[in-house]
KELOGU-223499 format. One record per residue: x, y, z of N, C-alpha, C, O in turn; residue in three letters. Coordinates in steps of 0.05 Angstrom, whole numbers, padded with zeros to 5 digits, always signed. Layout:
<pts>
XYZXYZXYZXYZALA;...
</pts>
This chain:
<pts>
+00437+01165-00568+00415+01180-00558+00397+01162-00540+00403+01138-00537UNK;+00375+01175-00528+00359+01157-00515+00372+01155-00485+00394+01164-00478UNK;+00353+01140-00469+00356+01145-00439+00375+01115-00436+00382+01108-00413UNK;+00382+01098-00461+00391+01072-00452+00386+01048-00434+00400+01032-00421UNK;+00353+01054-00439+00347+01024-00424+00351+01000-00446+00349+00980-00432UNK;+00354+00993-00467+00359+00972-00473+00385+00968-00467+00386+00945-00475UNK;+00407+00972-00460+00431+00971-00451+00429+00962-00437+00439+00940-00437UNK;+00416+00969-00418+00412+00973-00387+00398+00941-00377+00406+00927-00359UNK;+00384+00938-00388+00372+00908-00390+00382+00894-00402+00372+00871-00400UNK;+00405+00898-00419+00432+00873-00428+00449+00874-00411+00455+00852-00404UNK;+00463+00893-00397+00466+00893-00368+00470+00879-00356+00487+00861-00355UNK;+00448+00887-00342+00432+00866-00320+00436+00846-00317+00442+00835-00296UNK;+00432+00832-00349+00424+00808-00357+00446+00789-00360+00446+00765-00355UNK;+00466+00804-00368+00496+00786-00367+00508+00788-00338+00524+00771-00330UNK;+00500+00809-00322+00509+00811-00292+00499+00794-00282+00514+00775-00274UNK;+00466+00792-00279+00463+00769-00267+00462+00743-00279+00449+00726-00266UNK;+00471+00737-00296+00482+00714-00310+00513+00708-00305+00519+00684-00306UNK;+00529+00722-00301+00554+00722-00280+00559+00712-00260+00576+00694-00257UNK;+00535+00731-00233+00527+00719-00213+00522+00686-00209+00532+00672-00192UNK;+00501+00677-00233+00492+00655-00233+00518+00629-00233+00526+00612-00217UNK;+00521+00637-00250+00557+00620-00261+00575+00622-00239+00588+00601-00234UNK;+00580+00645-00223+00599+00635-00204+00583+00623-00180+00597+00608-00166UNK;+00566+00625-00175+00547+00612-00158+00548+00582-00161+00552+00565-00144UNK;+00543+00579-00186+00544+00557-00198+00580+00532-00195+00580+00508-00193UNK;+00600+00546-00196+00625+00541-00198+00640+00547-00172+00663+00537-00172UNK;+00633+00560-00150+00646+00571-00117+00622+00574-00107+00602+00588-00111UNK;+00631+00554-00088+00609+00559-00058+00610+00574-00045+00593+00587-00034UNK;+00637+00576-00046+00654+00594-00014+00639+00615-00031+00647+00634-00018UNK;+00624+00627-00050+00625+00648-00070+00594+00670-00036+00573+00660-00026UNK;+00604+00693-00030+00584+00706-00014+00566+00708-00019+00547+00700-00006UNK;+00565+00715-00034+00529+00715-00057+00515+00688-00051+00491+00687-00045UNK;+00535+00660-00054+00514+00642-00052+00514+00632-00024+00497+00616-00017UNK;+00534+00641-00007+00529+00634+00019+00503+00643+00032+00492+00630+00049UNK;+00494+00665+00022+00476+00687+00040+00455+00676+00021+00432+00680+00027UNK;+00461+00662-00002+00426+00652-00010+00417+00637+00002+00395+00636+00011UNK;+00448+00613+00003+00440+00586+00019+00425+00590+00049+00406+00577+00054UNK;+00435+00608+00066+00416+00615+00093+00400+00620+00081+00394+00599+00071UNK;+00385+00637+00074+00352+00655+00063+00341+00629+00058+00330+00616+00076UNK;+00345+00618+00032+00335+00598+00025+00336+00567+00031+00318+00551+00036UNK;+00355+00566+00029+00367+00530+00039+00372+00520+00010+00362+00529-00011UNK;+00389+00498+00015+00397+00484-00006+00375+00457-00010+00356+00450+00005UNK;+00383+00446-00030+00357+00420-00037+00375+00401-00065+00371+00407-00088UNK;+00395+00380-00057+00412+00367-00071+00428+00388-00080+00420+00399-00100UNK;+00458+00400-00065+00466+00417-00073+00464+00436-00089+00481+00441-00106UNK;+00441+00449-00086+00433+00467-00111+00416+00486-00091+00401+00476-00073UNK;+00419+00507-00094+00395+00532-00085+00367+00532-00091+00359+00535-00114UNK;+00353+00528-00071+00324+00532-00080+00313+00548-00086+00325+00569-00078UNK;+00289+00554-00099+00288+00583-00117+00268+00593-00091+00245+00588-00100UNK;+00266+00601-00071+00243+00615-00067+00216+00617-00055+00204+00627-00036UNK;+00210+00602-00078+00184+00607-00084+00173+00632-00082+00184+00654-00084UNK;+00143+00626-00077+00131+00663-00073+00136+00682-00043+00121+00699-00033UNK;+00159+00674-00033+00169+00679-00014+00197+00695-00015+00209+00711+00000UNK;+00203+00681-00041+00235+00697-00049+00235+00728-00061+00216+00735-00074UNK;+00245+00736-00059+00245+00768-00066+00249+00766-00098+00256+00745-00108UNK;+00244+00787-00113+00238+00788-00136+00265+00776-00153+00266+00760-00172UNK;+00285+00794-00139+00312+00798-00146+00319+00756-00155+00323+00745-00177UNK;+00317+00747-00133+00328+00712-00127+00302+00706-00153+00313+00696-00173UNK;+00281+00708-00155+00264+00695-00167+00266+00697-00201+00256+00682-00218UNK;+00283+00722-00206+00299+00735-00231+00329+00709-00242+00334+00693-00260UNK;+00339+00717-00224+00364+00696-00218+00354+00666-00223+00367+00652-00238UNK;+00334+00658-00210+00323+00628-00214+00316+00630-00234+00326+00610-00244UNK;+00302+00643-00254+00291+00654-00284+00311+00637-00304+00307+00618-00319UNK;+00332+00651-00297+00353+00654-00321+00371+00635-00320+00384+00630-00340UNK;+00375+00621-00294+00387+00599-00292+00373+00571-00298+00388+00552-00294UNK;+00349+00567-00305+00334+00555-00322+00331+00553-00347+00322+00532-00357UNK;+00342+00580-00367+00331+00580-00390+00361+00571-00398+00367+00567-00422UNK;
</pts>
């Protein structure tokens, strides 16, 4: 029953924790090519942003921290 947002936000949560991991493991990976333009890299690693980065990248930087 229910509209399934807690699902929905475990989800998410392992999707973009997926994202993160192959990001993390393939460059060639598109997702992180198109971050690396937006953002730029800083010691092979993606920079988060800052208050400039869209919500979405600033989510992704979140979780790849914790």
């Amino acid at each position: 029953g229910g509209l399934g947002v807690r699902q929905m936000r475990e989800f998410n949560t392992a999707l973009l924790g997926k994202w993160c991991f192959r990001m993390l493991v393939d460059r060639t990976f598109l997702l992180y090519r198109v971050l690396a333009a937006r953002y730029g890299e800083e010691a092979g690693r993606l920079k988060a942003g800052g208050r400039r980065g869209s919500s979405w990248w600033r989510e992704i930087s979140r979780i790849r921290m914790e």
